[in-house]
TIKE-557669 format. One line per 4 residues: number of its first residue (from 1); their letters; for each residue x, y, z of C-alpha. Coordinates in steps of 0.25 Angstrom, whole numbers, plus 2048, in hexadecimal, padded with zeros to 3 digits. Layout:
<nodes>
NUM = A = X,Y,Z | ...
</nodes>
This chain:
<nodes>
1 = XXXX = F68,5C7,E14 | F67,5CC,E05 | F72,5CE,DF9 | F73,5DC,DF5
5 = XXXX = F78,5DF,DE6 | F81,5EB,DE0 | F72,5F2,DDC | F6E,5F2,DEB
9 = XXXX = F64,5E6,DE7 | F63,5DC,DF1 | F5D,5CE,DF2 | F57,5C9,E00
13 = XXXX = F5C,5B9,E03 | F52,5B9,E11 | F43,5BC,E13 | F41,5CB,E1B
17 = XXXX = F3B,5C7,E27 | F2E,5CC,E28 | F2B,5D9,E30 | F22,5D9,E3D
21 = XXXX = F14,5DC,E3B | F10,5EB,E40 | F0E,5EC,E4E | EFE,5F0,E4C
25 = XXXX = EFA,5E5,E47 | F00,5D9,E51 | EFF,5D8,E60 | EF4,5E0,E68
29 = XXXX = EF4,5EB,E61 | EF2,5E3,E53 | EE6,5DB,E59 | EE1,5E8,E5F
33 = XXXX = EE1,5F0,E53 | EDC,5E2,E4A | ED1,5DE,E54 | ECC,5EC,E5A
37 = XXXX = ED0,5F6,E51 | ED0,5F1,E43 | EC4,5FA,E3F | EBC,607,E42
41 = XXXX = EB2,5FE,E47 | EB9,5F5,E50 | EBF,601,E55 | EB3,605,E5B
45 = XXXX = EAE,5F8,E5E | EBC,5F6,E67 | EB9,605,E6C | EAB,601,E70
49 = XXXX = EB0,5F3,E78 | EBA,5F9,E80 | EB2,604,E85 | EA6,5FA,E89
53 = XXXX = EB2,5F0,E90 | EB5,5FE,E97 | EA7,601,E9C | EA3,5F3,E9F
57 = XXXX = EAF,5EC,EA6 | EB4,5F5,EAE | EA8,5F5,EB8 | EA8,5E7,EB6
61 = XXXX = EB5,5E3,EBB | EB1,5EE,EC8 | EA4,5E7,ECA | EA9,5D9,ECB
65 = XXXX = EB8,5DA,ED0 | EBD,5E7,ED4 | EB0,5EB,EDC | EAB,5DC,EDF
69 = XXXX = EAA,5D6,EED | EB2,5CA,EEE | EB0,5C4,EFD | EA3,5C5,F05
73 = XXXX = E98,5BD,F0B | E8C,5C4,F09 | E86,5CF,F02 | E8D,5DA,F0B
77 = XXXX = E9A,5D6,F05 | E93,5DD,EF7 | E8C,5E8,EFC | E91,5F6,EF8
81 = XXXX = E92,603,EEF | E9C,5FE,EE7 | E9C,5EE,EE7 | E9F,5E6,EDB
85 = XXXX = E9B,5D6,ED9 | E99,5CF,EE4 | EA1,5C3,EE2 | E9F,5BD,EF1
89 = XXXX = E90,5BA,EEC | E94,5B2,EE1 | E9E,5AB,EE9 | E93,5A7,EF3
93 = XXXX = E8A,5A3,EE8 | E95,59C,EDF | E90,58E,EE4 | E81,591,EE0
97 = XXXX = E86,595,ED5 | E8D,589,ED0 | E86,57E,ED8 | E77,584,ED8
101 = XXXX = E71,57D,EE5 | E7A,571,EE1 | E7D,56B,EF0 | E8A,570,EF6
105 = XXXX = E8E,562,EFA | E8C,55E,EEE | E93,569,EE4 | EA1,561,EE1
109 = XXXX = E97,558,ED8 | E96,564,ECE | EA4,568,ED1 | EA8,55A,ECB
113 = XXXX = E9F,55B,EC1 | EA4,56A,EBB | EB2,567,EBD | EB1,559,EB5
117 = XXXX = EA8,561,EAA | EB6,56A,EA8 | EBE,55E,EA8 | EB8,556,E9E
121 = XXXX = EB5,563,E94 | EC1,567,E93 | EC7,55D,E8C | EBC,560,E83
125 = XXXX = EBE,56D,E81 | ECD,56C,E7D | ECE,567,E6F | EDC,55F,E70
129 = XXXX = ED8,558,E7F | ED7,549,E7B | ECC,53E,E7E | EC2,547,E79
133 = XXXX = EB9,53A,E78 | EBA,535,E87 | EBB,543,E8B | EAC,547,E83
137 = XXXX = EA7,539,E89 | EAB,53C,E97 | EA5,54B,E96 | E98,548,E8E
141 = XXXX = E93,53A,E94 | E9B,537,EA1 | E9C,546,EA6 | E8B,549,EA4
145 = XXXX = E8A,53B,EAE | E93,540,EB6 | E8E,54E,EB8 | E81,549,EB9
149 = XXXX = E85,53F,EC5 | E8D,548,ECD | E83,555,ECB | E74,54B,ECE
153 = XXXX = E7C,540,ED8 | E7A,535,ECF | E70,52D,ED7 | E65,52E,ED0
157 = XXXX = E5D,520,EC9 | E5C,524,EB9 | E4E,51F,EBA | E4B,527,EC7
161 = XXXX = E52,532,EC0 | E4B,530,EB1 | E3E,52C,EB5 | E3A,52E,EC5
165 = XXXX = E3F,53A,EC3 | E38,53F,EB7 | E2D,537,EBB | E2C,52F,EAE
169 = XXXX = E2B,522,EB6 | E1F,527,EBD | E19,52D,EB0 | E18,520,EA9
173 = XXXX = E19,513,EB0 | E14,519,EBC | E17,50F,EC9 | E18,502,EC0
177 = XXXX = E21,4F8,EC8 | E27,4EB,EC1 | E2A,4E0,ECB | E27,4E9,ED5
181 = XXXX = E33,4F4,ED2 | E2E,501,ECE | E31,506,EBF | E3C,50E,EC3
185 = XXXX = E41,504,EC5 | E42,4FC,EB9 | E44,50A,EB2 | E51,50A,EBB
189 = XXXX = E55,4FD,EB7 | E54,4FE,EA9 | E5A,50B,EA6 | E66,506,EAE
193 = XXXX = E66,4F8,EA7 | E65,503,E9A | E72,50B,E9F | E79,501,EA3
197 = XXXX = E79,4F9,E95 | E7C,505,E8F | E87,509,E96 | E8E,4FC,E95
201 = XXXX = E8A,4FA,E87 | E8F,505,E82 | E9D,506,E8A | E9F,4F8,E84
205 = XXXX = E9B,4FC,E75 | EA3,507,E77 | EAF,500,E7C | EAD,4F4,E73
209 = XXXX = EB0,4FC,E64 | EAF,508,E5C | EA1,509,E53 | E9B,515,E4D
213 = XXXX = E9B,522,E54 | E8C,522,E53 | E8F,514,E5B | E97,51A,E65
217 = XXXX = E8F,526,E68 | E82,51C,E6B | E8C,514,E73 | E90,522,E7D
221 = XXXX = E81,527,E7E | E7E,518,E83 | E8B,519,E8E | E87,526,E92
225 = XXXX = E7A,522,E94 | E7C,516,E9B | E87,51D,EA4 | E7C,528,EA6
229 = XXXX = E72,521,EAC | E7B,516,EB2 | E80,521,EBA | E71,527,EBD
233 = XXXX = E70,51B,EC5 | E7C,519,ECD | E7C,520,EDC | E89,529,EDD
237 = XXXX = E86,52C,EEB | E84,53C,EE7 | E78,543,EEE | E6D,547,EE2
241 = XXXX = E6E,557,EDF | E61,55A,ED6 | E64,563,ECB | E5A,56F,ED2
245 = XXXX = E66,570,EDB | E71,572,ED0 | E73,580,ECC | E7B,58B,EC9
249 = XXXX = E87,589,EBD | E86,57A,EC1 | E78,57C,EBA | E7D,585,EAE
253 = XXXX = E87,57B,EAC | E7F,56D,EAA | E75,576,EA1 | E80,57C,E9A
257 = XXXX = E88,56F,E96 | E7C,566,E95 | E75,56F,E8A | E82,573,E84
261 = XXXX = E85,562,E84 | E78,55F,E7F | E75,569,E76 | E81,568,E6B
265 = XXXX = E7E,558,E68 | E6F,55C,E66 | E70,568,E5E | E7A,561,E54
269 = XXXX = E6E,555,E53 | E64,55F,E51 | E6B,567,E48 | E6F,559,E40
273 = XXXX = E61,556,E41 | E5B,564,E3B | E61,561,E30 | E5F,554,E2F
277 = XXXX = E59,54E,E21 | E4E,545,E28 | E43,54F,E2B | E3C,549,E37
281 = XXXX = E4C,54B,E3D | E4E,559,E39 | E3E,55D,E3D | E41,558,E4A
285 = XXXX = E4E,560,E4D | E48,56D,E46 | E3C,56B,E50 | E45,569,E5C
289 = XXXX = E4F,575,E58 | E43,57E,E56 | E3A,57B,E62 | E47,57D,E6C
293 = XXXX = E4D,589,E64 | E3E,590,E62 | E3C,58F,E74 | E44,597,E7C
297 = XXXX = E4F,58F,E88 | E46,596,E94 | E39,58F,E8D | E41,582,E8C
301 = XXXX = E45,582,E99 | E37,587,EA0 | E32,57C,E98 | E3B,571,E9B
305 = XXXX = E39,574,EAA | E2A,578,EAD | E22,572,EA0 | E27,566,E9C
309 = XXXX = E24,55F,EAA | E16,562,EA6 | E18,559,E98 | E1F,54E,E9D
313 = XXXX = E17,541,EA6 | E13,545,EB5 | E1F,545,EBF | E2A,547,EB5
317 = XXXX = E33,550,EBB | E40,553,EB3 | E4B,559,EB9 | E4B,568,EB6
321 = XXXX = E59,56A,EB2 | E58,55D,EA9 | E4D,565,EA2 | E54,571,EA1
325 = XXXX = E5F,569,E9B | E59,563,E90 | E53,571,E8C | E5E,578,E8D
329 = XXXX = E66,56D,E85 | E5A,56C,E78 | E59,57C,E78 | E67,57C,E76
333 = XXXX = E67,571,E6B | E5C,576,E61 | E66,583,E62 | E73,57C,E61
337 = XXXX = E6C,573,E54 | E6A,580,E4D | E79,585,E50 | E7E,575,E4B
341 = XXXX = E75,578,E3F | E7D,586,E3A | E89,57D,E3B | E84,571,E33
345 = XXXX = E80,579,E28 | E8C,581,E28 | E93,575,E23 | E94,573,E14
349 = XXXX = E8C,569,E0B | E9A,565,E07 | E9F,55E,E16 | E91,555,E14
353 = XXXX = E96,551,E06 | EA4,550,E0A | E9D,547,E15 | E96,53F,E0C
357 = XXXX = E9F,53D,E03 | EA9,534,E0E | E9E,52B,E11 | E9B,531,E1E
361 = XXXX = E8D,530,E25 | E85,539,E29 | E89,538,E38 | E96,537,E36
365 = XXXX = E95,544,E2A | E8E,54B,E36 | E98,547,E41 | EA6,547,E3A
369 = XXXX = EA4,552,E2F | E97,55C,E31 | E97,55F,E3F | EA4,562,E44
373 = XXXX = EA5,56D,E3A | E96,570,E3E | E98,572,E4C | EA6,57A,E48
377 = XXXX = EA0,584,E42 | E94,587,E4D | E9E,588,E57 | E9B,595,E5B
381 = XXXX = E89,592,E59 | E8C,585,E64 | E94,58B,E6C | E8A,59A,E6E
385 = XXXX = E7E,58F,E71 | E86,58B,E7D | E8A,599,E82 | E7B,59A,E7F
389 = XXXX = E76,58E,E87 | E7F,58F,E94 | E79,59E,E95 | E6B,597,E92
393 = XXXX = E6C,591,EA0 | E68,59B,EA7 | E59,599,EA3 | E5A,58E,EAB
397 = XXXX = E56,597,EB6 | E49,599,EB2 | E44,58B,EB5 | E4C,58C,EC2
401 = XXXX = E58,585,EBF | E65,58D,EC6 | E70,58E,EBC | E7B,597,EBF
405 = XXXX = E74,5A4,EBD | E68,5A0,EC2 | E6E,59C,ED0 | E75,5A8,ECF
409 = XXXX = E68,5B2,ECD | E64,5A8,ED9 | E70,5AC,EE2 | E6B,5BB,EE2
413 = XXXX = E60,5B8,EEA | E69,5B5,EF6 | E66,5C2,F00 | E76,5C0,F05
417 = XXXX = E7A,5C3,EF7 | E71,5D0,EF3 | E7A,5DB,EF1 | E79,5E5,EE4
421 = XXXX = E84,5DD,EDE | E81,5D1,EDF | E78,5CF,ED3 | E81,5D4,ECA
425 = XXXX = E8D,5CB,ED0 | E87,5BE,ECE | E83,5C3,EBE | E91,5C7,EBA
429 = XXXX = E95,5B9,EC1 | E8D,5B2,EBA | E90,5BB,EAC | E9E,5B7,EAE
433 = XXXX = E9B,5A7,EB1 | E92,5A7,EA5 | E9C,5B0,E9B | EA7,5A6,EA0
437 = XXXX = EA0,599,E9A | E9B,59F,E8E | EA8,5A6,E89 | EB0,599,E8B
441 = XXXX = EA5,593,E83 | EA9,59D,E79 | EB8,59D,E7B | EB8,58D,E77
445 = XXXX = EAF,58D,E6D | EB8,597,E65 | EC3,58E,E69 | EBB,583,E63
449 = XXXX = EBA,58B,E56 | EC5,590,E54 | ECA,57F,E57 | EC1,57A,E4C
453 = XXXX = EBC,584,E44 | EC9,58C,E3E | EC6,588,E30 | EBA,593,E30
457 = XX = EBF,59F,E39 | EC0,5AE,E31
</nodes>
């Protein structure tokens, strides 16, 4: 409404509604013409990208679903002029592929093990899930035991295990017997005494009161460890699979997720103690971050498989995915330092003054003010060094441990199999297997920064 006057003036007593924005710049068409055509150079660029998506993807939807062979039970179901992937192989090699020589009988142990690995990280995963405390206890300390009960059998003594197996026993004591009863023994005896004192004691401290989060932390490493090797010594009753017979993604995986868990707690100490002020401290974690950044993975893992044997006492025989596990986990913590370094001394001098000036300690600075904002702002850095890592695994293979690729390049060598297509079937199986890990990787961790890290978008 508006009052008009005898001069045709007029006074508005309501706001005029606003008038819709032009049509080219909302919907599709605005995003097109923002995202793809804004400029002469995205222009192109656009151009360029849709004609590559037009030469690439049409014969790759030909080869693997329109051409490709979906039942058959040899090679003769793949053979011809015109045949695309050959998705039967891969459906007769999918247990190997998983499982590795893993015993068929057996397999349902690993199936327990990844389905309770998605169960217990989810919740992790999703920010507003509660219980975050019992749910990171359950998946850091009771899930590892778990895992490693179900996927081994359990029944294994943890000085038969630590010692007979390494041959340390043998190595220094020799066959000393006390009171008759070999030193295995007494090894036994005492590191189950150890656990079990351990275990109990720090349930009880932990039950009994609060105390200080160093406390408390010293209190979980005691109760895992008791709870660890308390249960290396009970009998489950499951038949032992030794890890040469594990392979496949099962492999990939427990390499994966143990240097991935491994590496992020030690590269934050190393990082913290690069840049430590005592200089023994710092010289130490620059020599460490050095040696492992100045060798390449393949010399780690040769290393940690043929050579070292040769350093250590006569008859110590490690386990050779145990040693591929701790290399695989220290490479990837002297890189991982460097990338929680960027992030430490991205942060101001001001949050350590701020820090200081409310009385705080230096832990408590490090824990409650310095490093969540650290490892905010290498997102990104972390999350690239494990994309990087679980792709690493496949070096693996060189010191004759299957992973998922290797058992596959080992599945070509079946004579039932050899068709032309064959090769190329199992690659772009594995390309999509591979892509589909690494771009969730991705997708979360830009959910992650986008979650926690809005106060420094563009």
């Amino acid at each position: 409404m508006s009052l008009t006057f005898d001069d045709g003036t007029f006074i508005r007593n309501e706001m005029v509604q606003p008038l819709p924005p032009p049509r080219r710049q909302v919907g599709a068409l605005g995003w097109v013409r923002e995202n793809l055509f804004s400029s002469v150079l995205n222009t192109v660029l656009t151009l360029a990208g849709i004609a590559l998506v037009a030469l690439i993807l049409p014969p790759l939807v030909r080869f693997m679903i329109l051409d490709a062979v979906w039942t058959g039970e040899n090679r003769e179901a793949c053979l011809g002029p015109e045949v695309g992937a050959c998705w039967p192989f891969i459906k007769a090699k999918f247990g190997q592929l998983i499982y590795g020589f893993y015993p068929i009988d057996q397999r349902w142990r690993p199936n327990i093990v990844f389905a309770a690995g998605i169960l217990l990280m989810v919740p992790l995963l999703v920010p507003s899930w509660p219980l975050k405390r019992l749910n990171s206890f359950l998946f850091f300390v009771i899930y590892p035991v778990v895992s490693f009960v179900l996927l081994t059998g359990g029944n294994i003594d943890a000085s038969a295990f630590l010692f007979e197996h390494f041959g340390l026993i043998h190595s220094f004591v020799g066959d000393v017997t006390m009171a008759g009863v070999n030193a295995t023994f007494w090894v036994d005896y005492v590191l189950t005494a150890i656990a079990a004192a351990a275990f109990v004691g720090g349930l009880l401290a932990l039950l009994g009161g609060s105390g200080t989060g160093a406390a408390r932390t010293t209190l979980w490493v005691f109760l895992a460890f008791g709870a660890l090797v308390l249960a290396w010594d009970i009998d489950f009753g499951l038949p032992y699979v030794e890890t040469r017979q594990w392979g496949g993604l099962l492999v990939t995986l427990v390499i994966a997720v143990t240097g991935i868990v491994a590496s992020l707690p030690l590269g934050i100490l190393l990082a913290l103690g690069r840049r430590s002020q005592m200089p023994i401290v710092r010289l130490l974690c620059v020599v460490f971050i050095e040696f492992w950044r100045g060798v390449p993975l393949i010399t780690v893992l040769f290393f940690a498989t043929y050579m070292l044997p040769l350093f250590l006492p006569s008859g110590t025989n490690p386990d050779a995915l145990l040693r591929a596990l701790v290399g695989v986990a220290l490479f990837s913590a002297a890189y991982m330092a460097e990338v929680v370094r960027g992030g430490l001394q991205a942060i101001s001098k001001g949050q350590y003054e701020g820090a200081m000036a409310m009385g705080l300690t230096w832990s408590q600075m490090m824990r409650l003010i310095i490093l969540p904002q650290a490892l905010t702002l290498v997102i990104p850095g972390i999350v690239n060094s494990f994309i990087s890592l679980f792709k690493d695994t496949t070096l693996v293979l060189i010191v004759s441990i299957f992973d998922f690729l290797g058992q596959l390049r080992a599945s070509f060598t079946d004579p039932n199999w050899a068709t032309p297509v064959t090769l190329y079937t199992g690659f772009a199986f594995a390309g999509v297997v591979y892509f589909l890990f690494c771009f969730g990787m991705s997708r979360y961790s830009l959910f992650v920064e986008r979650r926690l890290n809005t106060s420094h978008r563009r």
